[in-house]
C-alpha positions in Angstrom: 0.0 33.9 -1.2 -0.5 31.4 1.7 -4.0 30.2 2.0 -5.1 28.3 5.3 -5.5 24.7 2.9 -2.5 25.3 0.8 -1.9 21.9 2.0 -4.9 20.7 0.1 -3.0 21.0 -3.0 0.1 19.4 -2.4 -2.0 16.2 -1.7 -5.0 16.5 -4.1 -8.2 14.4 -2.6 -6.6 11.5 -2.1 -5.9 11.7 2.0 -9.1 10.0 2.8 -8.4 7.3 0.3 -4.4 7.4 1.2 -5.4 6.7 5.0 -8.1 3.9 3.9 -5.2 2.3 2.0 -2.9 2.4 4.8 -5.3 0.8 7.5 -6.1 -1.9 4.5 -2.1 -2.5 4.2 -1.9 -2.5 7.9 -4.9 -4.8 8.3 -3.5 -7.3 5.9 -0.3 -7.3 7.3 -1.3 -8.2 11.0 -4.0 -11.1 9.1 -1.0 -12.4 7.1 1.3 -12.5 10.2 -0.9 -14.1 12.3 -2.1 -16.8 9.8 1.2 -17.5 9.1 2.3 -18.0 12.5 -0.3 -20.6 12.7 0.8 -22.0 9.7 4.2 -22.5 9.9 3.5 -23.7 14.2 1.2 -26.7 12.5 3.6 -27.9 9.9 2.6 -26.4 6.8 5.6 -24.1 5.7 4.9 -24.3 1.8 1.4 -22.9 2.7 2.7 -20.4 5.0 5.4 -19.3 2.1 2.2 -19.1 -0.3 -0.1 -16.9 2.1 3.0 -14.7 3.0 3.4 -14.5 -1.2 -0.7 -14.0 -1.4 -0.3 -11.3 0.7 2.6 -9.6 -0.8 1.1 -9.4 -4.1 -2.2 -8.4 -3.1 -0.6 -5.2 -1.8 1.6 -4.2 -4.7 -2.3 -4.7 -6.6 -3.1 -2.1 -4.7 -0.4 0.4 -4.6 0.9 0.1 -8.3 -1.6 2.5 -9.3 0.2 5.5 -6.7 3.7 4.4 -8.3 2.2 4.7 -11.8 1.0 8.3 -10.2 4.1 9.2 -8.7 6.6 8.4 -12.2 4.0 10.5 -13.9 4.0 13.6 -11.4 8.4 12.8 -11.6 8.3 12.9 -15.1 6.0 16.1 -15.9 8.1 17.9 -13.8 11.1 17.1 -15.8 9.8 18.1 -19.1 10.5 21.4 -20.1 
């Protein structure tokens, strides 16, 4: 039986907060690249390396929580 938001269920509720993670991801991005341009054009390279690190890790803080959510869907579907 095909309903007309069978799509609904493949993603569960999360697309609003899927999209608000990607512009976050996005947003930090450009901020980190741009900062760090300045960074690294007045000298300060370890700084740059340390914002560019920031950066990195603030993201995986934010996405671990999917991964977690993706192993467990993986694994559930394994189990007989």
């Amino acid at each position: 039986m095909l309903h007309g938001n069978h799509n609904r269920d493949i993603g569960g509720d999360h697309t609003d907060m899927n999209e608000g993670l990607i512009l976050k991801i996005a947003a930090v991005g450009i901020l980190i690249t741009l900062l760090n341009q300045i960074l690294k054009h007045s000298g300060r390279d370890d700084q740059a390396f340390l914002l560019s690190l920031a950066g990195i890790v603030m993201v995986l803080i934010w996405i671990i929580p999917y991964i977690v959510e993706v192993f467990t869907l993986v694994q559930g579907l394994f189990e007989l």
